[in-house]
C-alpha positions as CSV (number, residue, x, y, z in Angstrom):
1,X,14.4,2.7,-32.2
2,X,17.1,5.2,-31.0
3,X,17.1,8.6,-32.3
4,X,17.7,12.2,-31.3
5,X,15.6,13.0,-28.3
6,X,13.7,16.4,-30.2
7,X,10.0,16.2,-31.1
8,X,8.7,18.6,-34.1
9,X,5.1,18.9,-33.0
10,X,3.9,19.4,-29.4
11,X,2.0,17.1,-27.4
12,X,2.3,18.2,-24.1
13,X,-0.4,16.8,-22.0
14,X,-2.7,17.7,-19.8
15,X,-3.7,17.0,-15.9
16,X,-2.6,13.0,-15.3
17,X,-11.8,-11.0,-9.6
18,X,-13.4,-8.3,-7.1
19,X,-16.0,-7.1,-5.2
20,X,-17.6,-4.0,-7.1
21,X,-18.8,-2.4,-4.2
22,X,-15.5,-2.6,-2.6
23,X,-14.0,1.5,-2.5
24,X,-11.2,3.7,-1.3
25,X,-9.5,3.3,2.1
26,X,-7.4,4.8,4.0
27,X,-5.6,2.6,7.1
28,X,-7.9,2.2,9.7
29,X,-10.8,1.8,6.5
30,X,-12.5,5.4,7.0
31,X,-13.2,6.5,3.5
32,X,-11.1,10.1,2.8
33,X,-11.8,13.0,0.3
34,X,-8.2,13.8,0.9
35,X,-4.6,12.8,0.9
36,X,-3.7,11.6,4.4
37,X,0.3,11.9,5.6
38,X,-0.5,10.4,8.6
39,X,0.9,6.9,8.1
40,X,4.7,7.0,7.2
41,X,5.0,4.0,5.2
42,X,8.9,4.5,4.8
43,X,11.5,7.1,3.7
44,X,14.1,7.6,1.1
45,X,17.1,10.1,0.4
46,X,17.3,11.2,-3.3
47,X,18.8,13.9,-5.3
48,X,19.7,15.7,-1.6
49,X,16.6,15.3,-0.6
50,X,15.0,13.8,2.6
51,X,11.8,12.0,1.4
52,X,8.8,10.4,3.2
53,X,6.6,7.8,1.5
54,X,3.1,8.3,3.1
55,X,-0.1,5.5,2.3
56,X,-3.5,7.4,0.7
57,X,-5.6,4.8,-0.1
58,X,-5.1,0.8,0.5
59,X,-7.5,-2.4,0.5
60,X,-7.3,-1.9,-3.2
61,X,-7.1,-4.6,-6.0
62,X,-4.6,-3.9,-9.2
63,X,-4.8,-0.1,-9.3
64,X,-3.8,0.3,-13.1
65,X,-4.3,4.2,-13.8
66,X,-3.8,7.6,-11.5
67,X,-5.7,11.0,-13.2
68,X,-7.0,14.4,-11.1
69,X,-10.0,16.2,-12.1
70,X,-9.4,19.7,-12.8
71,X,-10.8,20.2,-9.0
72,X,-7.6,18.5,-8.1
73,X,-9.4,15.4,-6.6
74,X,-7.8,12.0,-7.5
75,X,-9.1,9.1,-9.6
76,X,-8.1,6.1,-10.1
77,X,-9.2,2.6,-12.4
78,X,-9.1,-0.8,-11.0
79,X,-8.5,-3.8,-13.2
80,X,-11.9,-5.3,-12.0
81,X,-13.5,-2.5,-14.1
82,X,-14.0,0.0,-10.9
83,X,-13.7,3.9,-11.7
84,X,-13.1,5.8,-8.1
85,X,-12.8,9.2,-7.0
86,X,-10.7,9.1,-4.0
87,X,-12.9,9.3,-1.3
88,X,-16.2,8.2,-2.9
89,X,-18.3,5.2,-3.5
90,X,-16.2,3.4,-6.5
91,X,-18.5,3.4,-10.0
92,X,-18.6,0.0,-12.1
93,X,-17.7,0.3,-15.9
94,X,-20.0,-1.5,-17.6
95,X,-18.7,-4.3,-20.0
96,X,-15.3,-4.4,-18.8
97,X,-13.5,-8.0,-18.6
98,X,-10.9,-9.0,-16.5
99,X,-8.9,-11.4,-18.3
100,X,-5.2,-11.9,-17.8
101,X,-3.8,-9.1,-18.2
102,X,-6.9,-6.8,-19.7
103,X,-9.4,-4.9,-17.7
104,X,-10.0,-1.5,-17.4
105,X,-6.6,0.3,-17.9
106,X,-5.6,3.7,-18.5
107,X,-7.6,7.1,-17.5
108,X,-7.4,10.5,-18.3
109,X,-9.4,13.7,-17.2
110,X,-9.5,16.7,-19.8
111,X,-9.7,20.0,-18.7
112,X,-13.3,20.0,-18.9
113,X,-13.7,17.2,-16.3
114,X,-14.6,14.0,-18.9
115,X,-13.4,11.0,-18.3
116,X,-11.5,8.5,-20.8
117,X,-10.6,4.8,-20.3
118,X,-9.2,2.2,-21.8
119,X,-10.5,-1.5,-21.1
120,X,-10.7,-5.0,-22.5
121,X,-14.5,-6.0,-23.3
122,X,-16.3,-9.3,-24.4
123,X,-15.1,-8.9,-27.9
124,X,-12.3,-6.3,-27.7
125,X,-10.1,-3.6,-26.3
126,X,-11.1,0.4,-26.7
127,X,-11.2,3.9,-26.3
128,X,-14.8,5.0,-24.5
129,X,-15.2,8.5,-23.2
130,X,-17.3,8.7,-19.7
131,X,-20.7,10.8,-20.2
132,X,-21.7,12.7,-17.5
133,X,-25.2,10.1,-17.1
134,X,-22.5,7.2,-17.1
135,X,-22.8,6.0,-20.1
136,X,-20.1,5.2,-22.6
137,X,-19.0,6.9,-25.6
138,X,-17.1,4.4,-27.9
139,X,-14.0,6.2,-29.5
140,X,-12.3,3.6,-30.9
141,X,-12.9,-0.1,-31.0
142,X,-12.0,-3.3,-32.8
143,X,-8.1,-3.6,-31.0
144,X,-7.5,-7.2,-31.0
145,X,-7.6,-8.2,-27.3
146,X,-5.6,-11.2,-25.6
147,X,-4.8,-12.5,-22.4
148,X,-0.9,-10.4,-22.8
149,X,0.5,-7.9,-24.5
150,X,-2.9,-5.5,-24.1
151,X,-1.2,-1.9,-24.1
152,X,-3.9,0.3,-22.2
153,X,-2.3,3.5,-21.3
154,X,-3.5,6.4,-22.1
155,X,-2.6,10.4,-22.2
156,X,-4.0,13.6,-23.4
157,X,-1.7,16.0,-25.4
158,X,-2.5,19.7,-25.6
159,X,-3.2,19.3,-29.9
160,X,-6.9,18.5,-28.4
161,X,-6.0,14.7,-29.2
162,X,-5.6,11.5,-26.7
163,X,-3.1,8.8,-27.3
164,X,-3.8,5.6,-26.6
165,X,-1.2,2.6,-26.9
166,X,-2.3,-0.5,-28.3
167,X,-0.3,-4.2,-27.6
168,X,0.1,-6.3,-30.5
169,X,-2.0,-8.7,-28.6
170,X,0.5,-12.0,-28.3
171,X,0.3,-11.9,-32.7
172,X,3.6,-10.2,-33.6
173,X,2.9,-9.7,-36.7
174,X,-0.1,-7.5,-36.0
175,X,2.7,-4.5,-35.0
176,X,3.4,-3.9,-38.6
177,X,-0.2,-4.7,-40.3
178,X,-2.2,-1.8,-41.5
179,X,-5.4,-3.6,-41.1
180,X,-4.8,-3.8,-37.2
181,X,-4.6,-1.1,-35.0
182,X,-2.8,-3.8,-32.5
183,X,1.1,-2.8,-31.9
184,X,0.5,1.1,-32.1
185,X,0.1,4.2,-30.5
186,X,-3.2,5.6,-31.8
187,X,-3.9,9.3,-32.1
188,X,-7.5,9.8,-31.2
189,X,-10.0,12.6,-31.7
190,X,-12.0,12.6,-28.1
191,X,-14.9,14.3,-29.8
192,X,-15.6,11.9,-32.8
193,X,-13.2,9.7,-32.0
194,X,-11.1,9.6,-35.7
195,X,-8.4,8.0,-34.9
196,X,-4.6,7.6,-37.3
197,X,-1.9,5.4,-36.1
198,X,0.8,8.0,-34.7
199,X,3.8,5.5,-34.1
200,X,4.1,1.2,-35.0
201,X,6.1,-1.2,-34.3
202,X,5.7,-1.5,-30.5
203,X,5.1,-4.9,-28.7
204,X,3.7,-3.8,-25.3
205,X,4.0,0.0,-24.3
206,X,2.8,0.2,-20.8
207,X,3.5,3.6,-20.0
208,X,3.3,7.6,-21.9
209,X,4.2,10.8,-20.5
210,X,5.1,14.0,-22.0
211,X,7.8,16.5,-21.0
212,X,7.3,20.4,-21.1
213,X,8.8,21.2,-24.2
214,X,6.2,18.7,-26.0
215,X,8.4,15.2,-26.1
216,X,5.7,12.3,-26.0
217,X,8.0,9.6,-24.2
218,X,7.1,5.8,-23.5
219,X,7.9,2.6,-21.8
220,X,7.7,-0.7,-23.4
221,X,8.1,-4.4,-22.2
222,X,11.0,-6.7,-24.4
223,X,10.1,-10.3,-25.4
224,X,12.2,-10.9,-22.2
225,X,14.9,-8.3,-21.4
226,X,15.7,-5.6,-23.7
227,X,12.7,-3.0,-22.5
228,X,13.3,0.5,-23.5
229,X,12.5,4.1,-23.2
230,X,11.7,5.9,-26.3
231,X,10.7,9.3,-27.7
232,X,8.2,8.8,-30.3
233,X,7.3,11.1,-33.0
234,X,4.8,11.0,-36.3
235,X,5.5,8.0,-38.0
236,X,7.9,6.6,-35.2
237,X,8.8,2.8,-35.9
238,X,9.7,0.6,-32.9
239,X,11.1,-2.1,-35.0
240,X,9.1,-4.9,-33.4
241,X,8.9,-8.0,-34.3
242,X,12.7,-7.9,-36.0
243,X,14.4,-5.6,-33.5
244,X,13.9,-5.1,-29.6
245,X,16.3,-3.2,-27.3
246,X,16.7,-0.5,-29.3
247,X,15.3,2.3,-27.2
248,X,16.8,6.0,-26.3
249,X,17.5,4.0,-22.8
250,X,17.6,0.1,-22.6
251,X,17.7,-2.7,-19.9
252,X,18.7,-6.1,-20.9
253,X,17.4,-7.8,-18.0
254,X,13.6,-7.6,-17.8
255,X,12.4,-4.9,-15.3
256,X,9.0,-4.8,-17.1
257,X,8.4,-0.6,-17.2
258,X,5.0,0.3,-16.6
259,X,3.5,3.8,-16.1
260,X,5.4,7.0,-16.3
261,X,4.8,11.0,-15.9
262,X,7.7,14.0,-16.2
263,X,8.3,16.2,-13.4
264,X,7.9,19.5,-13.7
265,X,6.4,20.8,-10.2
266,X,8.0,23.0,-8.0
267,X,7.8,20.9,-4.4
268,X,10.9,18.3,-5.3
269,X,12.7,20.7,-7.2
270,X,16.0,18.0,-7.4
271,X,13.7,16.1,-9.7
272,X,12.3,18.9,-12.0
273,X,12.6,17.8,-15.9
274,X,12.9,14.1,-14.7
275,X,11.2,11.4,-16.3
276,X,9.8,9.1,-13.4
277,X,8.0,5.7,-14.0
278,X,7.3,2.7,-12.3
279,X,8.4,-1.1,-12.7
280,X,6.9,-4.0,-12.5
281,X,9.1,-7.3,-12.5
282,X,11.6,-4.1,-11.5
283,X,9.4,-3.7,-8.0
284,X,11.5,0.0,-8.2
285,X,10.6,3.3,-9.2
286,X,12.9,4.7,-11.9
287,X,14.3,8.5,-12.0
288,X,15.6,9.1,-15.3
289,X,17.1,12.9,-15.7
290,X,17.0,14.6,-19.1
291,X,20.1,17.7,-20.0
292,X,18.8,20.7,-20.6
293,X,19.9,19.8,-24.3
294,X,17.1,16.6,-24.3
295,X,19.8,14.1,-23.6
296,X,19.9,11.6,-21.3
297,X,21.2,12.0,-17.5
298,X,21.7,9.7,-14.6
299,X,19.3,7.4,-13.8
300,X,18.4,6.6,-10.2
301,X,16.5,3.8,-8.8
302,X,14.3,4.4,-5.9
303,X,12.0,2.3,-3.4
304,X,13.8,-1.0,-4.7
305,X,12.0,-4.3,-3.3
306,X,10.1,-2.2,-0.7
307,X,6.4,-2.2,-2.3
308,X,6.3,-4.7,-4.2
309,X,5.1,-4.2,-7.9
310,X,4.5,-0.7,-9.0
311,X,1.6,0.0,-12.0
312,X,1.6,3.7,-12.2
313,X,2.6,7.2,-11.2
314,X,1.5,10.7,-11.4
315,X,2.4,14.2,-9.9
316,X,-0.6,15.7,-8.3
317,X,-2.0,19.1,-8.3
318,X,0.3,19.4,-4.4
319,X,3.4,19.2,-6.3
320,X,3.9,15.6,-4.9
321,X,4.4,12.3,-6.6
322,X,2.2,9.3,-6.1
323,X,2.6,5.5,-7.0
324,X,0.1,2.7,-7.1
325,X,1.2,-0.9,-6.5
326,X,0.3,-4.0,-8.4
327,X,0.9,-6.9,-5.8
328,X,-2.4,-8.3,-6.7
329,X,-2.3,-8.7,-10.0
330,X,-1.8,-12.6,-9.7
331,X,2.2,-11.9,-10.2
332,X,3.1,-10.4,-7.0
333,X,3.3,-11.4,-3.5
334,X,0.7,-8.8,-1.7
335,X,0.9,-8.0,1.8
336,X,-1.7,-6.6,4.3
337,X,-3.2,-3.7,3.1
338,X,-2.2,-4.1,-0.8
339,X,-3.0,-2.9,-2.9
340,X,-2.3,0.8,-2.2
341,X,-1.5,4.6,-3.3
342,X,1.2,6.2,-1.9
343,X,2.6,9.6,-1.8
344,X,5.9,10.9,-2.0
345,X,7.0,14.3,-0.3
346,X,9.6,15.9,1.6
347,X,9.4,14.9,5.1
């Protein structure tokens, strides 16, 4: 639901059907340890500012999540259930489904290097934490899974906790029912892994990002039309199943908002404080600005058409920003090479 865009306590985060041993690529298939510029997949002019869109990895297959490792090295989940460190020999999460829309989903990377994701098993969706011998640490489990409406993202706040957004699953009702932690953005414990429902009343949020001065901000898919931004808080209530379209920023024509992360490096300084996330059904990537006072500014829309479906984006540790495309997800229309990372820099 709309309300003032101000957040009491901080959250500010930290960081960011397949063939398993299928990896990273660059074009021209040598595997990289590094970010490569050398292919200019196109350009763009935004905010005064000359900008080249380079490819970092392709020959990939639904790239879903984009984190870096406190040595600055990119990871990145693929739906299949593949974990990868860009560069290196992708690792196989055991017990991950791919079905419809579930998989393995979001990824974060604490300051102490441990890995969280979010997938879609045999019986359900969770929370697992990554040991260091690869095996799993279940956080949270028992969210309702489905073939839609999944939720999967995930992002770290610096309270110590790691939120985790939760679909309602295709059951509407399920956004409002205590007994279900389906249709909420969970506040996990990544030690024991406690969890307490932090906001309710959401149908799909695909994306979380937190600004700065601590405002925990989401994207979420309408029943068709009418996705929204929001700024949740404590006890946030999204209004789903009786309301939709209701966000601090609406669109009443389906663009289907997936990942998102705040800008706040110094390299594109035009785009400091602005929220940036990708779109689906949009095929775009979305620049939203924020006032200095937490309202909303302009919003520009970048890369329209030109990659196809986006899933995700991050800023890396080089001040950049980097997208992943979605093309074969079984919705898009993938072309040679996809799907890929890209990086956006001046150029």
């Amino acid at each position: 639901m709309a309300m003032a865009v101000l957040v009491t306590m901080s959250v500010t985060g930290c960081g960011a059907g397949s063939d398993p041993g299928r990896g990273a690529r660059l074009a021209g298939s040598a595997p990289v340890s590094a970010p490569s510029s050398s292919h200019v997949f196109t350009s763009l002019e935004s905010a005064g500012m000359r900008l080249q869109v380079t490819e970092v990895v392709r020959g990939l297959d639904t790239v879903w999540s984009l984190a870096w490792d406190p040595g600055g090295a990119l990871w990145y989940t693929e739906r299949a259930g593949r974990l990868t460190k860009m560069g290196e020999q992708p690792q196989q999460i055991g017990g991950v489904e791919e079905v419809g829309e579930g998989g393995l989903m979001g990824l974060e990377i604490d300051a102490r290097g441990r890995k969280f994701v979010m997938y879609t098993g045999s019986e359900d969706d969770r929370v697992v934490r990554i040991e260091p011998d690869g095996s799993q640490r279940v956080l949270v489990k028992g969210i309702a899974k489905a073939d839609f409406h999944n939720g999967g993202r995930l992002r770290l706040g610096s309270d110590g906790f790691l939120y985790a957004s939760a679909g309602d699953a295709s059951n509407r009702g399920l956004a409002h029912d205590q007994d279900s932690l389906n249709g909420k953005i969970l506040r996990i414990d990544p030690e024991s892994g406690r969890s307490t429902v932090w906001s309710s009343g959401h149908r799909n949020v695909q994306g979380l990002c937190l600004t700065a001065d601590g405002r925990l901000l989401a994207t979420e898919h309408g029943p068709d039309g009418n996705d929204e931004v929001n700024v949740l808080t404590q006890g946030f209530d999204g209004g789903w199943p009786a309301t939709s379209g209701n966000g601090v920023k609406n669109y009443a024509e389906s663009i289907a908002p997936a990942g998102c992360a705040v800008y706040n490096a110094g390299l594109l300084q035009s785009w400091r404080g602005s929220m940036l996330f990708t779109t689906l059904r949009g095929e775009s990537l979305r620049r939203l600005a924020f006032r200095t006072d937490g309202s909303l500014g302009e919003e520009e829309v970048l890369l329209a058409g030109q990659l196809g479906r986006l899933r995700d984006v991050g800023v890396g540790p080089d001040g950049a920003v980097y997208v992943a495309t979605s093309n074969q997800d079984q919705r898009g229309r993938p072309r040679e090479g996809d799907d890929r990372i890209l990086r956006i820099a001046p150029g």
